[in-house]
NUNUNU-417028 format. One line per field, with one value per residue: y negated, x negated, z negated of N, C-alpha, C in turn; residue number from 1. Coordinates in pm, 1 decimal, padded with zeros to 6 digits. Atoms other than C-alpha are relative to their C-alpha. Example, Ala and Ser with C-alpha at 12.3 -4.5 7.8 and 13.67 -1.06 7.14 Angstrom:
BEGIN
ny = c(00119.0|00119.0)
nx = c(-00089.0|00082.0)
nz = c(00000.0|00006.0)
cay = c(00450.0|00106.0)
cax = c(-01230.0|-01367.0)
caz = c(-00780.0|-00714.0)
cy = c(-00120.0|-00109.0)
cx = c(-00090.0|00077.0)
cz = c(00000.0|-00073.0)
k = c(1|2)
This chain:
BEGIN
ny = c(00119.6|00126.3|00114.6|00091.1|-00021.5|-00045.1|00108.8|00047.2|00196.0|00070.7|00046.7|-00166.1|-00064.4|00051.5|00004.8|-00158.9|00027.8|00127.8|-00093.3|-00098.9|00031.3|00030.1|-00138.2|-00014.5|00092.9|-00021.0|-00114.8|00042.7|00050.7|-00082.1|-00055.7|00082.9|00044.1|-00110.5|-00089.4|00046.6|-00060.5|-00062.1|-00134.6|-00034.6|00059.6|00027.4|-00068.0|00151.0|00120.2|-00016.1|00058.9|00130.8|-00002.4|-00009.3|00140.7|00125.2|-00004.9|00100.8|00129.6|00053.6|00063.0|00153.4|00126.5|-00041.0|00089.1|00149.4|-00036.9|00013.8|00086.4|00048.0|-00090.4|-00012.8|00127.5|-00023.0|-00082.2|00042.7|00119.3|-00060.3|-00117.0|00088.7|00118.7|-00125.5|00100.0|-00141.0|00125.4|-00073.7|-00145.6|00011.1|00122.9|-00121.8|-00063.4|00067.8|00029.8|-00109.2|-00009.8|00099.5|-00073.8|-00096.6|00026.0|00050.8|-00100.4|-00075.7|00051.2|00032.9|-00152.3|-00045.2|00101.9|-00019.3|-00149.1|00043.6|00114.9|-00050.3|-00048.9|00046.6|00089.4|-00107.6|00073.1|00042.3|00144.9|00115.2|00092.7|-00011.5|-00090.2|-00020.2|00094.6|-00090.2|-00055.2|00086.9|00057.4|-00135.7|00040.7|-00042.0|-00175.0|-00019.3|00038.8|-00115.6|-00093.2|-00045.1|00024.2|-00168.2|-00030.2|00086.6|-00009.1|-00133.4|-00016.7|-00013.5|-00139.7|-00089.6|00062.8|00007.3|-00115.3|00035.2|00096.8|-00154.9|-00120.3|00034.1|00029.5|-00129.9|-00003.8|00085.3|00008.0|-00115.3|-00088.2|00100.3|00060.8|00004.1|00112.0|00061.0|-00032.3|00127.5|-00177.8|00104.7|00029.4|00102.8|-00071.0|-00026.9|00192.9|00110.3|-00082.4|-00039.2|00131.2|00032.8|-00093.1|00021.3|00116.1|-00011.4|-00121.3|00065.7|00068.5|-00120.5|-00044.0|00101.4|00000.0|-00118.0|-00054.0|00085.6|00054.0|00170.0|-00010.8|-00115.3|-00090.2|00019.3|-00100.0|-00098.1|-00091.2|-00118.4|-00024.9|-00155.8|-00065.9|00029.3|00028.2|00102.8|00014.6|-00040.2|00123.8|00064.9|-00091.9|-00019.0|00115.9|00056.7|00071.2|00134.1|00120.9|00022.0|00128.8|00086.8|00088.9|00044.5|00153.1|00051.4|00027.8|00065.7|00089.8|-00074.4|-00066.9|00050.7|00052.9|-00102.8|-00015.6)
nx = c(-00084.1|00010.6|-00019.6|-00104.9|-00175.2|-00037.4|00031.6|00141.9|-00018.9|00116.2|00121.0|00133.9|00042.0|00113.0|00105.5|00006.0|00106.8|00170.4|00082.6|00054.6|00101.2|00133.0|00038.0|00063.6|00096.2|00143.1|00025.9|00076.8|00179.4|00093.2|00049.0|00083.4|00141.9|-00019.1|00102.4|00078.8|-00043.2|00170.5|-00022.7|00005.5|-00073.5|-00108.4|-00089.6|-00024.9|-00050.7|-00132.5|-00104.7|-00041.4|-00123.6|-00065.9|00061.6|-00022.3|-00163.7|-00049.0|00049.6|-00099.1|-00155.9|00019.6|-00012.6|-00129.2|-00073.3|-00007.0|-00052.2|-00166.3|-00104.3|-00122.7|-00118.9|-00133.7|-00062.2|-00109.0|-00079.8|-00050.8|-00095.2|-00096.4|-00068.5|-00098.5|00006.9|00075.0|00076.1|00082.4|00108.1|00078.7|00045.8|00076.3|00094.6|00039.6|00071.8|00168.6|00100.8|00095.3|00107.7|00125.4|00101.5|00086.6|00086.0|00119.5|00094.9|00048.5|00071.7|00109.0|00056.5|00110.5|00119.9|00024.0|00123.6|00109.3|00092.0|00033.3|00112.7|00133.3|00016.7|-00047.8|-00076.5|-00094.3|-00039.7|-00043.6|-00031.1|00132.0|00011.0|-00103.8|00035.5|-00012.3|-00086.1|-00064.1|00097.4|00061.5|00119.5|00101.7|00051.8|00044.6|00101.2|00012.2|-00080.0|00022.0|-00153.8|-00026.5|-00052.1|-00117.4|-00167.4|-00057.8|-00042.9|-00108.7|-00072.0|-00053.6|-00090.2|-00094.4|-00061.4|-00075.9|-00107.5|-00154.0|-00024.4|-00112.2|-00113.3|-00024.1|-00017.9|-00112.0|-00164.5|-00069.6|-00045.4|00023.8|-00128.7|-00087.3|00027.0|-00071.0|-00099.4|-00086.7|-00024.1|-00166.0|-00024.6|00073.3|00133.2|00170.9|00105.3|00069.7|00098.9|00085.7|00111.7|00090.6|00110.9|00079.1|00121.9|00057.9|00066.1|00087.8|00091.8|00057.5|00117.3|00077.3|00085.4|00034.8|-00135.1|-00017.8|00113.5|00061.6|00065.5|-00112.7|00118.5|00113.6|00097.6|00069.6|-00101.8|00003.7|00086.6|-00021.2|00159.1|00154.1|00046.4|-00095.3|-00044.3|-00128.3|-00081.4|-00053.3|-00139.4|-00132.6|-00088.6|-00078.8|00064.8|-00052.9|-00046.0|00133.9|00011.4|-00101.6|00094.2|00133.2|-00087.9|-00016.4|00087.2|00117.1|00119.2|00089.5|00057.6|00107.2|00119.3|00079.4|00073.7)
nz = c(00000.0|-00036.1|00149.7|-00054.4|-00004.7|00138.9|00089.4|00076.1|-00037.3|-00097.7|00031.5|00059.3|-00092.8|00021.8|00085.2|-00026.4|-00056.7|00008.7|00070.5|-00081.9|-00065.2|00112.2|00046.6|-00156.7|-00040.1|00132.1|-00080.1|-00124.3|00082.5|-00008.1|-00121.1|-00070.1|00034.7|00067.8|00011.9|00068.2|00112.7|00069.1|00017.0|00097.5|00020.7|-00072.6|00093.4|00035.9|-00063.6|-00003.6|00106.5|-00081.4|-00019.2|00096.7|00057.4|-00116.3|-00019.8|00057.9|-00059.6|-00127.0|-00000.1|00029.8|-00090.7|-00094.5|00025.7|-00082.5|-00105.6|-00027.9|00052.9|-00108.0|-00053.6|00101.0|00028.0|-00104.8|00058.4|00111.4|-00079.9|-00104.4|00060.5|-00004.5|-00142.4|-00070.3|-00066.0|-00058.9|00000.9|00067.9|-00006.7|-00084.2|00092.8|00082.9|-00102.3|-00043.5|00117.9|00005.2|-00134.4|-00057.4|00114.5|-00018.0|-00044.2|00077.4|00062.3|-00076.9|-00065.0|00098.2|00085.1|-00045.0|00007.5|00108.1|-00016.6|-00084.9|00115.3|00116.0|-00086.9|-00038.2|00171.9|00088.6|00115.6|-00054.4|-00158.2|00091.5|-00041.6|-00017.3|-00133.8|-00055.5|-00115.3|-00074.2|-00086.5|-00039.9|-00072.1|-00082.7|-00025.8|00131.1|-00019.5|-00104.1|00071.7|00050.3|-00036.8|-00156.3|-00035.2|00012.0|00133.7|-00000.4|-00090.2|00054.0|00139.6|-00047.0|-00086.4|00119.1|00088.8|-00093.5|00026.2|00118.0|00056.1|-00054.6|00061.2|00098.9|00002.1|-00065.2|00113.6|00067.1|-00076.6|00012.1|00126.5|00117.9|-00006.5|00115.2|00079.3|00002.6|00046.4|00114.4|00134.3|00077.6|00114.7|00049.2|00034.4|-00105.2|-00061.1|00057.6|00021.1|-00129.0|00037.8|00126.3|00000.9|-00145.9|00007.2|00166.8|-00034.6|-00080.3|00057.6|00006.0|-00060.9|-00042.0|00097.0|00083.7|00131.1|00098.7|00071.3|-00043.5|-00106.8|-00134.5|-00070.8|-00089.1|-00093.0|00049.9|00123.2|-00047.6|00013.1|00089.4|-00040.2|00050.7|-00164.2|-00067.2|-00136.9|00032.5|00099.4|-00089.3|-00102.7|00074.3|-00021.7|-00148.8|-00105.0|-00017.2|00148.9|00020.4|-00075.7|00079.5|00115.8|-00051.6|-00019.0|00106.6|00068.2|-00054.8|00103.9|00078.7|-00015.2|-00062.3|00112.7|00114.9|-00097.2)
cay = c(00000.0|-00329.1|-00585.2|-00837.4|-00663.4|-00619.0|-00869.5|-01069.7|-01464.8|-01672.8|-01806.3|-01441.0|-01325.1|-01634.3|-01619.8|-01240.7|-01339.8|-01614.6|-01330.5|-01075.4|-01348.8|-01433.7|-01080.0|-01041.4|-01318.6|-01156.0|-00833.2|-00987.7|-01186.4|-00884.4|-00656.7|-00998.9|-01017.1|-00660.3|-00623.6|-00938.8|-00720.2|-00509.3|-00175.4|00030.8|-00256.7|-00240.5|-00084.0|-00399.5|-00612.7|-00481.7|-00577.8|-00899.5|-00846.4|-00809.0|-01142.2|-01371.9|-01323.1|-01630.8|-01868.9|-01726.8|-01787.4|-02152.1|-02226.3|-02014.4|-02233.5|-02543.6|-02419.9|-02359.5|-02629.9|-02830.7|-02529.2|-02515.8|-02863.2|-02812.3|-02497.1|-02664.9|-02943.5|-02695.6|-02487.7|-02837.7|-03037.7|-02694.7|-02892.5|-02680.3|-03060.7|-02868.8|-02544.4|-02673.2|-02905.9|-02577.6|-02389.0|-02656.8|-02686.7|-02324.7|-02286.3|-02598.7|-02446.3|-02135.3|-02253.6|-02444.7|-02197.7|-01969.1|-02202.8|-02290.1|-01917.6|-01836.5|-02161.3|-02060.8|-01695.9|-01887.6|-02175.4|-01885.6|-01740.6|-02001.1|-02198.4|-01917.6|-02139.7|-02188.1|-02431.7|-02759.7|-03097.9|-03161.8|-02901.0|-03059.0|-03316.4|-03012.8|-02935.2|-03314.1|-03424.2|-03094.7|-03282.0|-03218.5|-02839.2|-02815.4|-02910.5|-02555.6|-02371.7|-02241.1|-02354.7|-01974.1|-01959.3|-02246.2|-02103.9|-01726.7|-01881.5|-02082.1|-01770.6|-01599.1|-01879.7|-01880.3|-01500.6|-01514.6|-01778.8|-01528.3|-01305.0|-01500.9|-01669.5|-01357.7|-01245.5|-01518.3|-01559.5|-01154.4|-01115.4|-01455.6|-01493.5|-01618.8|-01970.3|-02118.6|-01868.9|-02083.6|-01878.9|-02030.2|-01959.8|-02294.6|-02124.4|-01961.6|-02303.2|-02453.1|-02162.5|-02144.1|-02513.1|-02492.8|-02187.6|-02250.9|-02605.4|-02458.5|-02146.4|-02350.3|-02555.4|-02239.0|-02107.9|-02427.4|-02449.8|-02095.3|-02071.4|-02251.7|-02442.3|-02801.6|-02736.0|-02625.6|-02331.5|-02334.1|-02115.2|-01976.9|-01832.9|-01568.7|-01533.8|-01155.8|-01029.0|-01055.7|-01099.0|-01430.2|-01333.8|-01132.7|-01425.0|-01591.1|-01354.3|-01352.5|-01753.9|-01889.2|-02024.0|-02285.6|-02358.9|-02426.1|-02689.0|-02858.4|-02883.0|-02968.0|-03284.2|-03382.3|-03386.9|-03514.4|-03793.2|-03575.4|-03324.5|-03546.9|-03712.8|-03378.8|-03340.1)
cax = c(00000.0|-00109.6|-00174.5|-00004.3|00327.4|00268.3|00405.7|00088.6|00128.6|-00034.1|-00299.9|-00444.1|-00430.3|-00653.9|-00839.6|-00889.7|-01017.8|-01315.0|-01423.7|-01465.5|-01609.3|-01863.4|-01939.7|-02002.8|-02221.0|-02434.5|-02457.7|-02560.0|-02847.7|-02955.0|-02979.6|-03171.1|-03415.0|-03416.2|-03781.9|-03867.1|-03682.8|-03993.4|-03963.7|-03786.2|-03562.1|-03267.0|-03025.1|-03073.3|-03007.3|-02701.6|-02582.0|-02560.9|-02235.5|-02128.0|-02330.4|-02221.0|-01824.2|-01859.8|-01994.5|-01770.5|-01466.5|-01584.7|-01592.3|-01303.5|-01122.0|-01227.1|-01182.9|-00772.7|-00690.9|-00570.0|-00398.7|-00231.6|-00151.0|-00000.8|00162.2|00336.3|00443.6|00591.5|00793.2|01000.4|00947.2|00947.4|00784.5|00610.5|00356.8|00248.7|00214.7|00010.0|-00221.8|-00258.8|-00404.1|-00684.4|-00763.8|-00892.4|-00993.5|-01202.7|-01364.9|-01414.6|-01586.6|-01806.8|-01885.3|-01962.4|-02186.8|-02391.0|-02410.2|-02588.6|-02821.9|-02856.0|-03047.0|-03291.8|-03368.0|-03422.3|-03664.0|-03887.1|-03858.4|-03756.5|-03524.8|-03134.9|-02972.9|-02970.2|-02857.9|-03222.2|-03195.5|-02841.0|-03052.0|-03095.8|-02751.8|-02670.5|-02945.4|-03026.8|-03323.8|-03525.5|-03461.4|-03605.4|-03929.1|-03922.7|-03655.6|-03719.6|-03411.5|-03354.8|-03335.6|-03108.5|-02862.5|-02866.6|-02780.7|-02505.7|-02364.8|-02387.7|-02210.3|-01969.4|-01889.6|-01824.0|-01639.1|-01413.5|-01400.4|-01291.0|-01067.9|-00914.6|-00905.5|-00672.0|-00420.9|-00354.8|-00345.8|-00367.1|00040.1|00359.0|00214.3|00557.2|00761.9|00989.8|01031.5|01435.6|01411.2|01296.4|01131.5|00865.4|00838.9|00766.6|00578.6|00371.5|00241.1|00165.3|-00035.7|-00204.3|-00392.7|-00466.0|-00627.1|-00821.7|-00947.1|-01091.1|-01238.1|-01422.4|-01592.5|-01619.5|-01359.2|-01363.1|-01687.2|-01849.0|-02058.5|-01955.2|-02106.7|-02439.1|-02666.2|-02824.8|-02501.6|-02564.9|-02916.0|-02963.2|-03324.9|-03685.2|-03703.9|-03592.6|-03474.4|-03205.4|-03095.9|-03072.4|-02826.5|-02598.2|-02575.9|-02306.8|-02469.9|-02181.2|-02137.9|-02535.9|-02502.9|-02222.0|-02425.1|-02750.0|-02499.1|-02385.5|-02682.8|-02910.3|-03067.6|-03149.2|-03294.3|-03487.7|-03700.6|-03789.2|-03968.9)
caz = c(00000.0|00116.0|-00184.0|-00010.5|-00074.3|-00423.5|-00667.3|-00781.0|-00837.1|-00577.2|-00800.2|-00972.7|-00613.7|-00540.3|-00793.4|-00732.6|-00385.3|-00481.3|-00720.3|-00449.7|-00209.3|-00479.2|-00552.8|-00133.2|-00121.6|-00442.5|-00263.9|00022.7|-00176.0|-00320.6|00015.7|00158.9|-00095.0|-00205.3|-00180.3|-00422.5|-00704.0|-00921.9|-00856.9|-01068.5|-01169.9|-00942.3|-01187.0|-01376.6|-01094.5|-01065.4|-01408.5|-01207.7|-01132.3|-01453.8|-01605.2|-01339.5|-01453.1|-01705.0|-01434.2|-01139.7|-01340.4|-01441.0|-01092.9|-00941.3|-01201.6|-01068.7|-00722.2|-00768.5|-00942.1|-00612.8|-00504.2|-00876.9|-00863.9|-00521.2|-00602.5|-00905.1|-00703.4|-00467.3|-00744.6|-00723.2|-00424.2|-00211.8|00116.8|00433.5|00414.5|00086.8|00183.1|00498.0|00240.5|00060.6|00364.4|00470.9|00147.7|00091.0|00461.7|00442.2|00072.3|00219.6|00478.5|00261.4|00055.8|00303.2|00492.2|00139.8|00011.2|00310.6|00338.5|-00000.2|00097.0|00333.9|00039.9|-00214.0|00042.4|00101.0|-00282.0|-00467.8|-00627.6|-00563.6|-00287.8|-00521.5|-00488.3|-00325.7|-00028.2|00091.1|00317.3|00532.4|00616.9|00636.5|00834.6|01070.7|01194.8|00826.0|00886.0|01180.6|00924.1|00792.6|01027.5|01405.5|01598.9|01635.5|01264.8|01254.1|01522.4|01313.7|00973.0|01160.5|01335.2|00985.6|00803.7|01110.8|01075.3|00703.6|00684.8|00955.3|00725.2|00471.3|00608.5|00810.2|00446.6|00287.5|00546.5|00548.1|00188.8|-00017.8|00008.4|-00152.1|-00247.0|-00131.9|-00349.4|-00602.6|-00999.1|-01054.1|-01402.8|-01554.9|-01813.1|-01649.2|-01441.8|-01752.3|-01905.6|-01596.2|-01617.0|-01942.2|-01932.7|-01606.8|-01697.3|-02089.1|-01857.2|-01614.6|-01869.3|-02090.2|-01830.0|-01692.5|-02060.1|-02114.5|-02404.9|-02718.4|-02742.6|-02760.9|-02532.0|-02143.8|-01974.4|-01803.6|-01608.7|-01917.8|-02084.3|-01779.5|-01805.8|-01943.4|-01776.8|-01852.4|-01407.9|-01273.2|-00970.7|-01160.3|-01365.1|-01050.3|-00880.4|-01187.2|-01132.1|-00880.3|-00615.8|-00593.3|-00960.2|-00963.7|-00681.8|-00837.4|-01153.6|-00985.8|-00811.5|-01139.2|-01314.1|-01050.1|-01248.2|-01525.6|-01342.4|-01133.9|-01465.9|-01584.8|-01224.7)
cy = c(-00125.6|-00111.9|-00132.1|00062.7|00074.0|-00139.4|-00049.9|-00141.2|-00026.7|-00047.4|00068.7|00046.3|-00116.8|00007.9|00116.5|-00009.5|-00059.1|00074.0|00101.0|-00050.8|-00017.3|00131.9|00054.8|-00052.1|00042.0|00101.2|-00030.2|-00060.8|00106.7|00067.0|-00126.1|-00023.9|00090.7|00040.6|-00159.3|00039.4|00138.5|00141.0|00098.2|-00079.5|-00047.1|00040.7|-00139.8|-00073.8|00030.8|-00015.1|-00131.1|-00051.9|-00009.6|-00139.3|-00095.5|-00007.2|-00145.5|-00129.4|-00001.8|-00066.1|-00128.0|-00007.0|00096.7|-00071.3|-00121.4|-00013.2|-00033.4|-00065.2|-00121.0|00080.8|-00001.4|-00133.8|-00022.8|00120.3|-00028.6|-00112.8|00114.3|00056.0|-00178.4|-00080.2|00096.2|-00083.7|00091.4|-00162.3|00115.1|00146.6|-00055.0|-00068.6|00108.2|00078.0|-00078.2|-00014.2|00097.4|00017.6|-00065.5|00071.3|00159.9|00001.2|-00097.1|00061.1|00116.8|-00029.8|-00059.0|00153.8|00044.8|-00090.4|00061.6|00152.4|-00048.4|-00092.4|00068.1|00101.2|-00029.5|-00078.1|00110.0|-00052.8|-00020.3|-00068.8|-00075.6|-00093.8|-00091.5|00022.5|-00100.4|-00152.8|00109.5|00045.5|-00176.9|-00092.9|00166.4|-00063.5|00058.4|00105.4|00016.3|-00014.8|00115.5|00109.1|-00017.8|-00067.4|00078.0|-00025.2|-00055.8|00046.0|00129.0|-00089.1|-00132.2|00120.3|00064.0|-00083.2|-00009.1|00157.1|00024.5|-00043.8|00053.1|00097.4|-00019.2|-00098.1|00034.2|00005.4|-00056.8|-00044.9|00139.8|00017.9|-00100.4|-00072.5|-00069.0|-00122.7|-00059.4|00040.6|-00056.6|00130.3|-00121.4|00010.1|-00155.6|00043.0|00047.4|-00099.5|-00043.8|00047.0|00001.3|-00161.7|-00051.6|00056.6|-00017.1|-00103.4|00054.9|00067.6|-00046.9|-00049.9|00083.4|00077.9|-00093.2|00005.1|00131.6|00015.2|-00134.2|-00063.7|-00126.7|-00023.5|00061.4|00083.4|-00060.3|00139.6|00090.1|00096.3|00123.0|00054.3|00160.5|00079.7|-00069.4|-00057.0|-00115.6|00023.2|00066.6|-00093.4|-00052.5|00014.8|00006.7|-00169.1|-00004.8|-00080.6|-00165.4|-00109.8|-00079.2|-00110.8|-00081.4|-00102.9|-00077.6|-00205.3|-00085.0|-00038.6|-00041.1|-00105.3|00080.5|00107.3|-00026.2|-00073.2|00120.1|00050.9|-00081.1)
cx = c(-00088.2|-00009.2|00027.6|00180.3|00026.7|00000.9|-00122.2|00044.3|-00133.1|-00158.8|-00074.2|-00020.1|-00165.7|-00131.1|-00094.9|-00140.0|-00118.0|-00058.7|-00049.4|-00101.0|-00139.2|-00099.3|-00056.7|-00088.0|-00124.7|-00024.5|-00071.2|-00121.7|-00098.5|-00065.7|-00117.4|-00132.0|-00038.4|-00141.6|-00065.9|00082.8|-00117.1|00107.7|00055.8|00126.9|00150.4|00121.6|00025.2|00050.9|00117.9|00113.4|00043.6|00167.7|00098.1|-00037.0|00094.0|00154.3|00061.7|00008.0|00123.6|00097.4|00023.7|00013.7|00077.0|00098.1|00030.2|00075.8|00157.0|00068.9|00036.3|00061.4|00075.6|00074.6|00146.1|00172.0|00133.2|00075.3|00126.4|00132.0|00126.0|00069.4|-00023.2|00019.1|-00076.3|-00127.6|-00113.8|-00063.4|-00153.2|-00147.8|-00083.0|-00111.1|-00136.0|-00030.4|-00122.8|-00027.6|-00158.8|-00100.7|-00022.4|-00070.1|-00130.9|-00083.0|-00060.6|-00141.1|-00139.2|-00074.2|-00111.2|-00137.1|-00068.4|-00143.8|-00143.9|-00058.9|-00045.3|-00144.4|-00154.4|-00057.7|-00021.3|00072.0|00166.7|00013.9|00056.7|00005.3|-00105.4|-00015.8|00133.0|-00080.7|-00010.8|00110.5|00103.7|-00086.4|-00081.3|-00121.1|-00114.3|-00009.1|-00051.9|-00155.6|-00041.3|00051.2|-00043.8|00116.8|00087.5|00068.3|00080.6|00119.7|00013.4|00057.6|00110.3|00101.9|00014.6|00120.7|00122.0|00069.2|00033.1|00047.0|00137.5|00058.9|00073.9|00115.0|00140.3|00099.4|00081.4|00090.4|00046.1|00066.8|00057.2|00220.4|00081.8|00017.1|00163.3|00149.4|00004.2|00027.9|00151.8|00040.9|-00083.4|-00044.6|-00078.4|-00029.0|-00079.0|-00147.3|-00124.6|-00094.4|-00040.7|-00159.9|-00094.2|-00090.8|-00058.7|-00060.5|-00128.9|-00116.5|-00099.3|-00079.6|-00134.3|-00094.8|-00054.3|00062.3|-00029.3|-00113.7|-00048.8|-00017.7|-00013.9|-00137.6|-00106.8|-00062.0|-00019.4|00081.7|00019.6|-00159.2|-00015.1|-00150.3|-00114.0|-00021.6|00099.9|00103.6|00159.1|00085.0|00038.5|00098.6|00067.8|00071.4|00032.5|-00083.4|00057.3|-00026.2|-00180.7|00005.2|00042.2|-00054.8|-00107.1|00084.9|00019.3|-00081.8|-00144.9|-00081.7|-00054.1|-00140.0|-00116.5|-00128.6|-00020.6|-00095.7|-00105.9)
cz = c(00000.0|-00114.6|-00005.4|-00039.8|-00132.6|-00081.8|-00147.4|00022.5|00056.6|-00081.2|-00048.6|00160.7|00079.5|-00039.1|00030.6|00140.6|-00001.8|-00104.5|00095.4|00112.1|-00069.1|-00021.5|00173.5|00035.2|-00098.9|00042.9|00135.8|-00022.5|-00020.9|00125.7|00030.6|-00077.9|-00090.0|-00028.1|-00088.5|-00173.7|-00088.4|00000.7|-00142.8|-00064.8|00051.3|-00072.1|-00101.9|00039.8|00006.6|-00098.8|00033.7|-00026.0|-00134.2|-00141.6|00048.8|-00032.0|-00065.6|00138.4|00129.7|-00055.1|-00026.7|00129.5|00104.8|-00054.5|00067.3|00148.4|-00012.6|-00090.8|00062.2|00048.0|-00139.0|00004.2|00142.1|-00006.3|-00077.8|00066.8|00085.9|-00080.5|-00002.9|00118.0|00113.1|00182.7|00114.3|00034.0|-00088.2|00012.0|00130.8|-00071.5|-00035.7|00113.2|00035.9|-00043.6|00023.7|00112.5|-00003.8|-00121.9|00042.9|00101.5|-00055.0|-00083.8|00060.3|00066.5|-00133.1|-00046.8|00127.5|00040.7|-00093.2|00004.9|00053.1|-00077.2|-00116.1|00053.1|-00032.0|-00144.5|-00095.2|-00142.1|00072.8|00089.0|-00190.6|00087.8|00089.5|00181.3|00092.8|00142.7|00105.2|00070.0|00051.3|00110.6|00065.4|00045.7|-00071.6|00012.3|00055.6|-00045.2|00004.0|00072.4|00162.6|00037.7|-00021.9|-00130.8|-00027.4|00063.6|-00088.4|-00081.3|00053.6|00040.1|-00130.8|-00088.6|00093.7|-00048.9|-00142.8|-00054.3|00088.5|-00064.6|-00093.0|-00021.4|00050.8|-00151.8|-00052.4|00105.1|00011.3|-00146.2|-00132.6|00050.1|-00078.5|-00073.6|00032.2|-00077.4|-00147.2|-00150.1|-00039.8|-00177.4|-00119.9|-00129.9|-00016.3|00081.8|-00122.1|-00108.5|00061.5|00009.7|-00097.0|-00037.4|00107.5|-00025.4|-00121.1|00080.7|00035.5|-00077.0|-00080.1|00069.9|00047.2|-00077.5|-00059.5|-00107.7|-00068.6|-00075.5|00040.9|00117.1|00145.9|00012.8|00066.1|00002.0|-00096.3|-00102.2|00100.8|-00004.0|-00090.1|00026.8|-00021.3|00196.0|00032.2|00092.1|-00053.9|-00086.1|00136.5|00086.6|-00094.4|00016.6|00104.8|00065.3|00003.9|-00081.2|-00017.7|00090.6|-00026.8|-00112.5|00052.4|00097.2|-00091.7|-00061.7|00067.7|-00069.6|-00100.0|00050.9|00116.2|-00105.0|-00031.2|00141.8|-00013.0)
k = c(1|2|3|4|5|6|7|8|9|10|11|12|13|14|15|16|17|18|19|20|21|22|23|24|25|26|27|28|29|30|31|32|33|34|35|36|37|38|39|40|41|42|43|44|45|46|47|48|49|50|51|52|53|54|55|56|57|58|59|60|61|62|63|64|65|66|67|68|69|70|71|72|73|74|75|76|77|78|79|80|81|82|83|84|85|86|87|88|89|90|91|92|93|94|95|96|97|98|99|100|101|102|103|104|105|106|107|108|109|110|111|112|113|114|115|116|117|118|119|120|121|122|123|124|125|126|127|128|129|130|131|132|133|134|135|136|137|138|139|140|141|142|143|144|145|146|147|148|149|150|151|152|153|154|155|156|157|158|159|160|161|162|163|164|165|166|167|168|169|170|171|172|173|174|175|176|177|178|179|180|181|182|183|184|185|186|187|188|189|190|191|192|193|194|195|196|197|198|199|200|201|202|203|204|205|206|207|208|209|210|211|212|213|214|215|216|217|218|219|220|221|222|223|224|225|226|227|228|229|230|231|232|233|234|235)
């Protein structure tokens, strides 16, 4: 059975997906840089997957909270504007994240450090790549960020349904936008603490490279944006 035609609310099925793309794009890291992992240690790397759950869900939160906001509008103002808003949203973010996760393999290559706020002159100024990148290499890791952003966006129009279905009992409407921003927000900070998540609340190995595959690629750029001044004085 098809998991499109099983009742799941639009935003766990969401959510659901930007965990599995995340989890495709860390599988795909490893395979790509499978031979700067220390022998012996691959069993480790693979706890990856199971580190990296605080950071995806901080920033699968972030992610669908213009589709919840839309959503929520819709359960009132039911609108095919919103539903269409809804669609180029996540198209346009999964083509962005598609097109960073795999920059991201080729900047962990040659740095052996994430795609930070730093690297993004490269995809905004193609000229600067051309510093470090063949053309060649430039047209593959287009063509790759082209085909996985097919995939995933293939992906969420087969399966990611339902966003325009209405709940007529007004209390689960009102249930539903209560619980939904208290969720978001919880996850964003990692639960119930001062201080929000960061990188090193996945950190778990003695080998960088496996710390580095448990952090989000995204949520790491995000931060590295945000905190650009800081992290430019400690350079």
């Amino acid at each position: 059975m098809k998991w499109n035609k099983i009742k799941i609310h639009y935003l766990l099925r969401l959510s659901i997906f930007w965990f599995l793309f995340f989890a495709l794009f860390r599988l795909l890291f490893i395979a790509y840089h499978h031979a700067k992992i220390p022998d012996g240690h691959h069993s480790e790397t693979s706890l990856s997957f199971l580190y990296a759950l605080k950071l995806d869900l901080a920033t699968v939160c972030l992610m669908i909270f213009i589709p919840f906001v839309l959503w929520a509008l819709q359960q009132f103002y039911k609108s095919r504007l919103l539903h269409q808003l809804n669609m180029i949203f996540n198209l346009m973010l999964i083509t962005i994240v598609s097109i960073f996760s795999i920059f991201n393999l080729k900047i962990y290559g040659e740095y052996g450090e994430l795609l930070n706020f730093e690297d993004l002159v490269y995809l905004v100024y193609p000229k600067e790549a051309i510093t470090f990148l063949s053309i060649w290499s430039l047209l593959l890791l287009l063509a790759a960020s082209t085909f996985f952003a097919f995939i995933g966006i293939r992906s969420y129009r087969l399966h990611i349904t339902s966003f325009s279905l209405p709940y007529d009992n007004p209390k689960i409407k009102i249930a539903q936008l209560i619980f939904f921003p208290v969720f978001l927000f919880l996850g964003v900070s990692g639960g119930l603490h001062a201080i929000p998540i960061k990188e090193k609340n996945v950190q778990y190995s003695n080998w960088k490279i496996n710390n580095d595959i448990a952090t989000n690629n995204i949520w790491y750029l995000g931060y590295s944006i945000c905190h650009r001044n800081d992290i430019s004085k400690k350079k």
